[in-house]
C-alpha positions as YAML, in Angstrom:
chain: A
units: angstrom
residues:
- id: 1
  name: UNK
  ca: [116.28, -39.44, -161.23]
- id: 2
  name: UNK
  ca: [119.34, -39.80, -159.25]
- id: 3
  name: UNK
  ca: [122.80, -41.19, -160.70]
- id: 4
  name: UNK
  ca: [124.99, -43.20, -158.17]
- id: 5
  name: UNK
  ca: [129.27, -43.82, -159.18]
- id: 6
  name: UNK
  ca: [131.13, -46.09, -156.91]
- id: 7
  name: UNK
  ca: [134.37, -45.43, -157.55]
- id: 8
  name: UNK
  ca: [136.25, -48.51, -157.50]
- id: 9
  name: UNK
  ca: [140.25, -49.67, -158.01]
- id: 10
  name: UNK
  ca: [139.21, -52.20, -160.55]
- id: 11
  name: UNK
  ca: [135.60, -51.06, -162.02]
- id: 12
  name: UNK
  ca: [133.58, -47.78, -162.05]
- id: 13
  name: UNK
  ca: [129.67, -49.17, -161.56]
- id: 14
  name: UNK
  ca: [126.88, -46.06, -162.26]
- id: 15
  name: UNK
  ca: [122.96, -46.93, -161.55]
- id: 16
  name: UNK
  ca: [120.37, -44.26, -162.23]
- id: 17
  name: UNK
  ca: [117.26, -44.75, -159.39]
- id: 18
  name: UNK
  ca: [113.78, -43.76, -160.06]
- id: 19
  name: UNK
  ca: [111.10, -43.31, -157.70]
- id: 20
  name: UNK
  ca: [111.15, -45.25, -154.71]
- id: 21
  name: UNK
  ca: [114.48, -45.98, -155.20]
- id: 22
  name: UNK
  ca: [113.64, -48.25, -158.14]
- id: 23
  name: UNK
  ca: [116.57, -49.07, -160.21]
- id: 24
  name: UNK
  ca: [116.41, -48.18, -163.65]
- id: 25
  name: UNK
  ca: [119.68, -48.33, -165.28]
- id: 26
  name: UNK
  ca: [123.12, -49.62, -164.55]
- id: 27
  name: UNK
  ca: [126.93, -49.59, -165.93]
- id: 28
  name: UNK
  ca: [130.32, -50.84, -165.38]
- id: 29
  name: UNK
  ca: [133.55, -49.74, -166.83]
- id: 30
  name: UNK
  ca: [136.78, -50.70, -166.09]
- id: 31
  name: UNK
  ca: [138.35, -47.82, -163.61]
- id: 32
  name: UNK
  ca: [141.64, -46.99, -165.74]
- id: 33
  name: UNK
  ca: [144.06, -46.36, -162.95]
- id: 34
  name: UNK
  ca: [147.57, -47.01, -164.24]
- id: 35
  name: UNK
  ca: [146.61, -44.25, -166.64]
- id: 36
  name: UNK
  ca: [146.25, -42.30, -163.72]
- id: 37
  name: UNK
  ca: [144.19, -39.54, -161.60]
- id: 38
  name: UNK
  ca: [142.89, -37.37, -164.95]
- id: 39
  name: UNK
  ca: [142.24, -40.69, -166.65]
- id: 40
  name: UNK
  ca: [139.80, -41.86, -163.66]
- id: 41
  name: UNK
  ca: [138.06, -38.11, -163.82]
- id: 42
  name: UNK
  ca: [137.41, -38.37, -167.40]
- id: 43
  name: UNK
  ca: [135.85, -42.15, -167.45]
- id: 44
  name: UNK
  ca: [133.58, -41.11, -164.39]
- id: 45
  name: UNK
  ca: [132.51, -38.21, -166.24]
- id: 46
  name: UNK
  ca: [132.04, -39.99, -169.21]
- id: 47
  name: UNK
  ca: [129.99, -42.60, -167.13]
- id: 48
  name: UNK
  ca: [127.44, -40.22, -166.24]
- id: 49
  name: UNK
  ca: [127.25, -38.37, -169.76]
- id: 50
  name: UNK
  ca: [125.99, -42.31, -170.85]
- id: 51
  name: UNK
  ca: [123.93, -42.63, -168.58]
- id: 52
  name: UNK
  ca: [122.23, -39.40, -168.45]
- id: 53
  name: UNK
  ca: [121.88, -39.80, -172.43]
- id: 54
  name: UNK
  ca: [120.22, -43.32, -171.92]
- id: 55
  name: UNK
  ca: [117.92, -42.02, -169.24]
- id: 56
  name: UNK
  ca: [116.84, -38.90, -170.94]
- id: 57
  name: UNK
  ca: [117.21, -36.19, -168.73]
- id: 58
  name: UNK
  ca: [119.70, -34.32, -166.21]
- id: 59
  name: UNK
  ca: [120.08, -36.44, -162.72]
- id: 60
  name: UNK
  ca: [122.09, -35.16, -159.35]
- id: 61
  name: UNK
  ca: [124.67, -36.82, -158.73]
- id: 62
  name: UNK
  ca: [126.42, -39.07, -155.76]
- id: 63
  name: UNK
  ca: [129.92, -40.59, -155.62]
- id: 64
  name: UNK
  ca: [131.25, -42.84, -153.23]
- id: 65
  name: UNK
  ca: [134.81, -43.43, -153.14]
- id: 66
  name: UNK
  ca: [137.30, -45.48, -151.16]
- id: 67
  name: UNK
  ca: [138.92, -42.78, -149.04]
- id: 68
  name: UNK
  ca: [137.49, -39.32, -147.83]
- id: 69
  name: UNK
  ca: [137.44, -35.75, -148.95]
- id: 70
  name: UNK
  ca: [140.55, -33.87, -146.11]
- id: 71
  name: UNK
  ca: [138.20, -30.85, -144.38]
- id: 72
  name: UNK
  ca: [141.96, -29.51, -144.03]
- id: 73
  name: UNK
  ca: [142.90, -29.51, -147.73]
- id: 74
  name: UNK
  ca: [139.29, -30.27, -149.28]
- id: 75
  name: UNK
  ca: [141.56, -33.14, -151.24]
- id: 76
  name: UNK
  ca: [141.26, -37.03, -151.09]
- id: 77
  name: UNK
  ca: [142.93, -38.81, -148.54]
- id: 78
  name: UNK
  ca: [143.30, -42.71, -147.31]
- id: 79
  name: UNK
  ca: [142.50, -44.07, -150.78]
- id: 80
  name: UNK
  ca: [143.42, -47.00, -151.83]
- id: 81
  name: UNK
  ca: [143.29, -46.05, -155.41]
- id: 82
  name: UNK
  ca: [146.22, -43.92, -154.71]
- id: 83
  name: UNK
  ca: [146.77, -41.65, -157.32]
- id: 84
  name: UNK
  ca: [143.29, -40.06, -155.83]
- id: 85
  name: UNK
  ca: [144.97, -38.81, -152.80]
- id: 86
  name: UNK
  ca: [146.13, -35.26, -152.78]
- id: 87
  name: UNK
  ca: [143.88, -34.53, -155.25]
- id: 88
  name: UNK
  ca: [140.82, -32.24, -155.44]
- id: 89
  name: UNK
  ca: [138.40, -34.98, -156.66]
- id: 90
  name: UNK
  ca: [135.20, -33.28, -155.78]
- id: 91
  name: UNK
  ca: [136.45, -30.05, -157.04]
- id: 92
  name: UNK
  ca: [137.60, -31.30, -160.36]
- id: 93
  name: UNK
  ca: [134.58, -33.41, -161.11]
- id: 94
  name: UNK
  ca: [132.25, -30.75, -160.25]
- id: 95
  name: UNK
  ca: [134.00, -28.41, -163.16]
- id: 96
  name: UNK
  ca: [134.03, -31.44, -165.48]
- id: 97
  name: UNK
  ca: [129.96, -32.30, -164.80]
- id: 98
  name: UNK
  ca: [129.10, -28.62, -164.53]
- id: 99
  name: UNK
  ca: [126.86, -28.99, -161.40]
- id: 100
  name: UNK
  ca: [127.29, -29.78, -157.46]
- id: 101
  name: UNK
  ca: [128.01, -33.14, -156.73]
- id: 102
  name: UNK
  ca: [128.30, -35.04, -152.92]
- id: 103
  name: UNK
  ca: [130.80, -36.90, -152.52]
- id: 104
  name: UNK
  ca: [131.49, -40.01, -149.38]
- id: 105
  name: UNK
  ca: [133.63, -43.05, -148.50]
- id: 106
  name: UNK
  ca: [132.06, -46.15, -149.95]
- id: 107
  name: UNK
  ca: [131.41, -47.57, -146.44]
- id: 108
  name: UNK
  ca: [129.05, -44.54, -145.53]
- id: 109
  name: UNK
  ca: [127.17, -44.94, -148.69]
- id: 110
  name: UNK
  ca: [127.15, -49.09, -148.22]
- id: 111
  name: UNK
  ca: [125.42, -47.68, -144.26]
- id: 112
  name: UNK
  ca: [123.01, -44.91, -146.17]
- id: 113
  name: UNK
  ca: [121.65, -47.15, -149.01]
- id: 114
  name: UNK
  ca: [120.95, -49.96, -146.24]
- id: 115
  name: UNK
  ca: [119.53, -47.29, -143.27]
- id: 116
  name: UNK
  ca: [117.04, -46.03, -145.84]
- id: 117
  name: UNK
  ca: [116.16, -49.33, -147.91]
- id: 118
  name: UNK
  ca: [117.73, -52.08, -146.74]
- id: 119
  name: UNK
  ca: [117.79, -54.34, -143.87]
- id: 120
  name: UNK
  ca: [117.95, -51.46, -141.77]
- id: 121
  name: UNK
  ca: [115.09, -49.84, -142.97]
- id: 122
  name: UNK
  ca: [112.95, -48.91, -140.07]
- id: 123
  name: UNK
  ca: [115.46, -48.48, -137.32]
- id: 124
  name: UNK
  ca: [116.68, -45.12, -135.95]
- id: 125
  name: UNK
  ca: [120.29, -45.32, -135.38]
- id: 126
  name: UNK
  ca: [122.16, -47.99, -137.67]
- id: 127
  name: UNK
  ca: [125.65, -48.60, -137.77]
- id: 128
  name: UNK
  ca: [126.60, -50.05, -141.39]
- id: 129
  name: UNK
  ca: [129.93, -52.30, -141.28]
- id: 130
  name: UNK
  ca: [132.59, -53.13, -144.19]
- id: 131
  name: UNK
  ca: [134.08, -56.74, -144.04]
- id: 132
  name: UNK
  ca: [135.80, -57.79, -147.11]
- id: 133
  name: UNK
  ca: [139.37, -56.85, -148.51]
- id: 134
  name: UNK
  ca: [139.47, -53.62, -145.66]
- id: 135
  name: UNK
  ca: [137.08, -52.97, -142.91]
- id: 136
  name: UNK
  ca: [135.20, -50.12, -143.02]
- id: 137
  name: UNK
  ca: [131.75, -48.77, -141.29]
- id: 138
  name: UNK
  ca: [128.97, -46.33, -141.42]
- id: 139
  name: UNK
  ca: [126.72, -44.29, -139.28]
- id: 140
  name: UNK
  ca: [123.21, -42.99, -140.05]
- id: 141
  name: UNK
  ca: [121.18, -41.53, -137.67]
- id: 142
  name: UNK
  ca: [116.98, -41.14, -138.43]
- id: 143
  name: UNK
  ca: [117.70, -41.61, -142.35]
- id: 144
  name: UNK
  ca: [120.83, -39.02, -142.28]
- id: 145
  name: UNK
  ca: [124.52, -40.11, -143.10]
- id: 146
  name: UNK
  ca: [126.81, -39.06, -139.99]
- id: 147
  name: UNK
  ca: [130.37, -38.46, -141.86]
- id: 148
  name: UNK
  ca: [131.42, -36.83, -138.71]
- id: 149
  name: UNK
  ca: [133.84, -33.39, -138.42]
- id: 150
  name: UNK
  ca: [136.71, -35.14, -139.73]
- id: 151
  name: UNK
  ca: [134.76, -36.84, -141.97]
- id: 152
  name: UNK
  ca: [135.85, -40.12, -140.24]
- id: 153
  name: UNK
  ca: [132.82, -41.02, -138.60]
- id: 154
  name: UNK
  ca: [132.36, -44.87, -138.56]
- id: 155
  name: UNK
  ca: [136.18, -45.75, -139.30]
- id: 156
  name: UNK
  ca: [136.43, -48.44, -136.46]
- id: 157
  name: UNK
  ca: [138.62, -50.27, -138.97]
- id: 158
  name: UNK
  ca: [141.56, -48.39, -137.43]
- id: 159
  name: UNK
  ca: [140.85, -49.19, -133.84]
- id: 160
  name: UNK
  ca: [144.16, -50.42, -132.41]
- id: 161
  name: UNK
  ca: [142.84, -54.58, -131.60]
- id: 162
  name: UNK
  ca: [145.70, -55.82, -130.66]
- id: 163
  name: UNK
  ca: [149.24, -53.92, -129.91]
- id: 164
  name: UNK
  ca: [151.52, -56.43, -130.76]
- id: 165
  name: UNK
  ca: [149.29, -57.19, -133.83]
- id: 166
  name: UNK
  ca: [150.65, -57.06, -137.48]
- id: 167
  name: UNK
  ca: [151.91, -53.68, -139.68]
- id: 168
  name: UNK
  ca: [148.65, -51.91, -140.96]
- id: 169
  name: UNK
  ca: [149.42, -50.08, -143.91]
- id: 170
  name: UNK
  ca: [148.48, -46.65, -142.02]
- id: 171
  name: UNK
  ca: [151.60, -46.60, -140.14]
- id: 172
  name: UNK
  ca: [150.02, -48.82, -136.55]
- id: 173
  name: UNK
  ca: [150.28, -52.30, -135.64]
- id: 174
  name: UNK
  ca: [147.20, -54.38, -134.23]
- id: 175
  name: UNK
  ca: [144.33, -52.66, -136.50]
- id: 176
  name: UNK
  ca: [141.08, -54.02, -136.44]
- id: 177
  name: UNK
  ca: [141.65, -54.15, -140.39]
- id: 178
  name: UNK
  ca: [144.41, -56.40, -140.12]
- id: 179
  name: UNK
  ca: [142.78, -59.33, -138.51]
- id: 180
  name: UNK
  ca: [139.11, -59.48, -139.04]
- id: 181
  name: UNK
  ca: [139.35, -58.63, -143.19]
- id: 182
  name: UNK
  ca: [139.57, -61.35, -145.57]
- id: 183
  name: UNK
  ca: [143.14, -61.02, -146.22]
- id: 184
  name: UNK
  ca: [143.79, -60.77, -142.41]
- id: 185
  name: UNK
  ca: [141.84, -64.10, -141.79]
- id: 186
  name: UNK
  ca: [143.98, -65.60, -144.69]
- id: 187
  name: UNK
  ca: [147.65, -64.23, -143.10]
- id: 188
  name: UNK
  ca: [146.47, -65.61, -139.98]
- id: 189
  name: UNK
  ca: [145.63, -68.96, -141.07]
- id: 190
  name: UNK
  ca: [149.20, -68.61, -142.89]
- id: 191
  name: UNK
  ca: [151.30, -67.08, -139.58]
- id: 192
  name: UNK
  ca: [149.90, -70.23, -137.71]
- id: 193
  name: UNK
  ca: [151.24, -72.95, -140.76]
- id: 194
  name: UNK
  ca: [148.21, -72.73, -143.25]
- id: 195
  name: UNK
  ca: [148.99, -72.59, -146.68]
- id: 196
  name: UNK
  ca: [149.06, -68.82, -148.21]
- id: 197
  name: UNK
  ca: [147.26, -69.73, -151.31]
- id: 198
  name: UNK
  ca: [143.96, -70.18, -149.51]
- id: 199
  name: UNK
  ca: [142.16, -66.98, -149.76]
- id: 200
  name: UNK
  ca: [139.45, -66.52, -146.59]
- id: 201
  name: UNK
  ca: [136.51, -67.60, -148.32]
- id: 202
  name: UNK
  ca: [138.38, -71.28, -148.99]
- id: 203
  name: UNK
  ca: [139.73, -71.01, -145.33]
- id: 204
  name: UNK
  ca: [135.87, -70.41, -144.40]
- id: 205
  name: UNK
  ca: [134.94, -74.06, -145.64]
- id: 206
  name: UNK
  ca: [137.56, -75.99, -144.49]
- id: 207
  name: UNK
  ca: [136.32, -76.34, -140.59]
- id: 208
  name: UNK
  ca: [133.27, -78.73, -142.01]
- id: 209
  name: UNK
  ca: [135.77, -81.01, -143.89]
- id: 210
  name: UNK
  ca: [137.88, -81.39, -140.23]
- id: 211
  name: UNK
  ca: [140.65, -79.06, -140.90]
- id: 212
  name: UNK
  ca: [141.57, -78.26, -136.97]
- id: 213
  name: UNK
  ca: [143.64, -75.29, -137.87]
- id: 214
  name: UNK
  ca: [140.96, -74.04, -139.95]
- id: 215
  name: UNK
  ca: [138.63, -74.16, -137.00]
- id: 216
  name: UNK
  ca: [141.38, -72.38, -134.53]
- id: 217
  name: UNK
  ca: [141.75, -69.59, -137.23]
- id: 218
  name: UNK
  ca: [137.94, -68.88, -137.15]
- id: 219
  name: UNK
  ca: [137.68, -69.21, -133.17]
- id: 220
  name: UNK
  ca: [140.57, -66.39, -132.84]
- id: 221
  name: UNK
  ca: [138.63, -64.39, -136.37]
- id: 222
  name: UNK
  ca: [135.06, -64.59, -134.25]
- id: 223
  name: UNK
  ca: [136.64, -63.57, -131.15]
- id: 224
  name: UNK
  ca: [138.77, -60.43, -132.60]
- id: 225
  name: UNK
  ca: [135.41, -59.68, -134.25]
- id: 226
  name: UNK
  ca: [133.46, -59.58, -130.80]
- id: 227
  name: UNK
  ca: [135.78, -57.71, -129.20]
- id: 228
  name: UNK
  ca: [136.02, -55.18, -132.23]
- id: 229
  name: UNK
  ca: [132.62, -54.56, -132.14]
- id: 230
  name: UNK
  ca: [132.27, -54.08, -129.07]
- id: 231
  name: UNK
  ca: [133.99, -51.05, -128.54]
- id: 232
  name: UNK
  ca: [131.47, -49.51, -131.25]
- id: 233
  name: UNK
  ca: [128.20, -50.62, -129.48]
- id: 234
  name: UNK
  ca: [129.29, -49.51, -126.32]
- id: 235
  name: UNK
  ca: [129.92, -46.35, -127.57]
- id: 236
  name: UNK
  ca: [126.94, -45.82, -129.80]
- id: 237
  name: UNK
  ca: [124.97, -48.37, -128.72]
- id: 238
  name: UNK
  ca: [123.00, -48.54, -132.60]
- id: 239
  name: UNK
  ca: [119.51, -49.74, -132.95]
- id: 240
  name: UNK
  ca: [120.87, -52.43, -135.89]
- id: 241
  name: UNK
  ca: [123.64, -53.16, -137.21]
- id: 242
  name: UNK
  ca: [124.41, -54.34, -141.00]
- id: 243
  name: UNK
  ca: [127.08, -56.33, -142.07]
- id: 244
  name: UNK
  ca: [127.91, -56.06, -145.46]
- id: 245
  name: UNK
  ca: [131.50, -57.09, -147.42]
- id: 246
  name: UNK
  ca: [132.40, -60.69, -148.85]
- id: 247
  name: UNK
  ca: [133.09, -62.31, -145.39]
- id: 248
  name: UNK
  ca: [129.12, -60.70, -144.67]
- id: 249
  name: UNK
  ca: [128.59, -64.31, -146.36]
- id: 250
  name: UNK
  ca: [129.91, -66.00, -143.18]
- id: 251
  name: UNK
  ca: [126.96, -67.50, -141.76]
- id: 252
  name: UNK
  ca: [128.39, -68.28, -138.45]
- id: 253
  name: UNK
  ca: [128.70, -64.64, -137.33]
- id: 254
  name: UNK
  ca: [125.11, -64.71, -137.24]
- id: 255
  name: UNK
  ca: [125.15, -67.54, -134.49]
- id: 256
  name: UNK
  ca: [129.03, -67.70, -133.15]
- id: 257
  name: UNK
  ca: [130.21, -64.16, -133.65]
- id: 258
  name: UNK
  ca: [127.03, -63.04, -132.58]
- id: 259
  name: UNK
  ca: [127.82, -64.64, -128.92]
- id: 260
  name: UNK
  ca: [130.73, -63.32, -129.26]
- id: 261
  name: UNK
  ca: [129.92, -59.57, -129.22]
- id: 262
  name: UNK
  ca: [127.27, -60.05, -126.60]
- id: 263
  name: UNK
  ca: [129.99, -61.80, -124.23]
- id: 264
  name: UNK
  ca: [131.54, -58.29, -124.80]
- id: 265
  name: UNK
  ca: [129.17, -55.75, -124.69]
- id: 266
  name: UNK
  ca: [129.11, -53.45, -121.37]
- id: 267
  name: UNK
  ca: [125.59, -54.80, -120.54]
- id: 268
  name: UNK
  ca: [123.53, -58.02, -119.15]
- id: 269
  name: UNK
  ca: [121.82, -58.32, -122.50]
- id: 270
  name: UNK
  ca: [122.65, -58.06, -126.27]
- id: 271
  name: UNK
  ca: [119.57, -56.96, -127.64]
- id: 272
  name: UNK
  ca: [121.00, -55.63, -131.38]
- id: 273
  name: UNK
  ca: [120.00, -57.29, -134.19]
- id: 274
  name: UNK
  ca: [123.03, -57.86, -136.05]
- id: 275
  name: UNK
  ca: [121.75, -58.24, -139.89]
- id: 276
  name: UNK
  ca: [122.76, -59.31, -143.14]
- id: 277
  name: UNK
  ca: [122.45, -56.37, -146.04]
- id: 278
  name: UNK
  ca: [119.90, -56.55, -148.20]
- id: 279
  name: UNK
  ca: [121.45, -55.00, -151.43]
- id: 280
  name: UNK
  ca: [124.44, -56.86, -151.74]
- id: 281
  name: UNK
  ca: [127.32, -55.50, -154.15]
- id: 282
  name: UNK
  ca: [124.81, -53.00, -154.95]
- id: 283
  name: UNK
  ca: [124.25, -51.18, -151.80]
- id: 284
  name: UNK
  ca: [127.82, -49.32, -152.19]
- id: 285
  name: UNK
  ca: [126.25, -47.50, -155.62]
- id: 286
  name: UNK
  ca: [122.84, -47.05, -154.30]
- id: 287
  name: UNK
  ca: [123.94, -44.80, -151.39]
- id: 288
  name: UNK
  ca: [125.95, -42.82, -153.37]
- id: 289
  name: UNK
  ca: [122.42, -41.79, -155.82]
- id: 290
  name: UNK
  ca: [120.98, -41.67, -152.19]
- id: 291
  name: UNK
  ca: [123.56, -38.72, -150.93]
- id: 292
  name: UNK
  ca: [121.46, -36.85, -152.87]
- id: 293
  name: UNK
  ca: [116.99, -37.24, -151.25]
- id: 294
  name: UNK
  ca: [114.54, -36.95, -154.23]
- id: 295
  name: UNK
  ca: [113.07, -33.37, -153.00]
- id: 296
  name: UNK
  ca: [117.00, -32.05, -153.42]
- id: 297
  name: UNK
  ca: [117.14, -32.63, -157.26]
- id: 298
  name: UNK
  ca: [115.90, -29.37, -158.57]
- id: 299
  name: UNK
  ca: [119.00, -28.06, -156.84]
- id: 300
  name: UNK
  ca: [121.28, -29.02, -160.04]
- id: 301
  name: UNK
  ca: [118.86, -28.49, -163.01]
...
């Protein structure tokens, strides 16, 4: 059995997987973060003490986190959940759980838990992508999660879109983050005279009731998106790619910001199928069980 913590800002979820990747038990706590950075430690410790007691037997485990593990300092950096940062997450969790532990951004494990049983099961080189409050990505290549030397390996969030773009909170202007995310669709629709109440998904429906702004605000969103991904297929050129994230609900990049990224590939035909995940909410939590393969486990008993 295999034990999976995503790590969230707002809730902790932990699933235990079986064979076959069978789900067998889940939980949710709330992620206690204005108590701060031991507080977090102790409830995801906690977390997989319950669940290990309710499944009945020692498990590896995974964690996905927003974020990475620095190969400079070996401590957390770009986390949102920012009392992580600067600290020695894996480290410290390892001592508290007395046993090894892997450890990876929630985007790679959203990529992992949908290369090996999700929609892009089957397909050699997929290329897992983030779309909801940040955008984020994956890579896994023949089953194996690519978190790259710097551990940034599928970041194309932080592509530089446009240079005249807005302030991303890393310190550029014109991130891919800051216009193709659900809160960048909503401060769009808001720079161009929307109202800034709307969140993206109401700004999503609005095009079918006649709202004309509405409609100009996904043009320029489908566009940006094209061109964003893009640059990643014409560098890696991936055998599928899986979009996962709340605005993965959009149906229209199926169809519209599908011709979109073909009118931008470096090529005379767009070939990728561009899918939606198959695990949902859950796929973020499944990879992180999945960082650990089911022939590894006797290496923490």
């Amino acid at each position: 059995m295999r034990i999976g913590i995503d790590l969230g800002g707002t809730k902790i979820e932990g699933v235990v997987l079986g064979d076959g990747g069978r789900e067998l038990l889940r939980k949710r706590i709330t992620t206690p973060q204005a108590e701060g950075y031991r507080a977090i430690l102790n409830a995801a410790a906690q977390l997989v003490e319950q669940l290990e007691a309710d499944a009945g037997r020692r498990c590896s485990v995974g964690i996905g986190t927003p974020g990475a593990i620095s190969t400079v300092t070996g401590c957390m950096k770009n986390s949102n959940t920012v009392c992580l940062n600067g600290q020695p997450l894996l480290e410290d969790l390892q001592t508290l759980l007395n046993r090894p532990l892997r450890i990876a951004n929630d985007a790679n494990c959203f990529a992992l838990s949908e290369a090996l049983d999700g929609a892009g099961k089957g397909y050699d080189v997929v290329f897992g992508v983030i779309m909801g409050t940040g955008v984020g990505g994956g890579v896994v290549f023949n089953g194996q999660l690519h978190a790259g030397r710097q551990h940034i390996g599928g970041e194309w969030g932080h592509n530089i879109l446009e240079h005249d773009g807005p302030d991303c909170y890393c310190g550029h202007k014109g991130c891919i983050e800051t216009l193709i995310s659900g809160p960048g669709l909503a401060a769009d629709y808001q720079r161009h005279g929307g109202d800034g109440a709307l969140t993206a998904n109401d700004i999503v429906a609005l095009p079918v009731k006649g709202d004309v702004l509405a409609e100009a605000v996904m043009q320029r969103f489908f566009d940006r998106y094209g061109r964003a991904l893009a640059m990643v297929v014409n560098i890696l050129d991936p055998d599928a790619i899986v979009l996962g994230g709340g605005l993965s609900n959009v149906q229209r990049l199926y169809s519209e910001g599908r011709e979109r990224l073909a009118r931008y590939v470096f090529n005379d035909e767009f070939t990728t199928p561009v899918l939606k995940n198959v695990h949902g909410d859950s796929s973020g939590v499944r990879g992180a069980a999945q960082l650990w393969r089911p022939h590894e486990i006797d290496r923490i008993r």
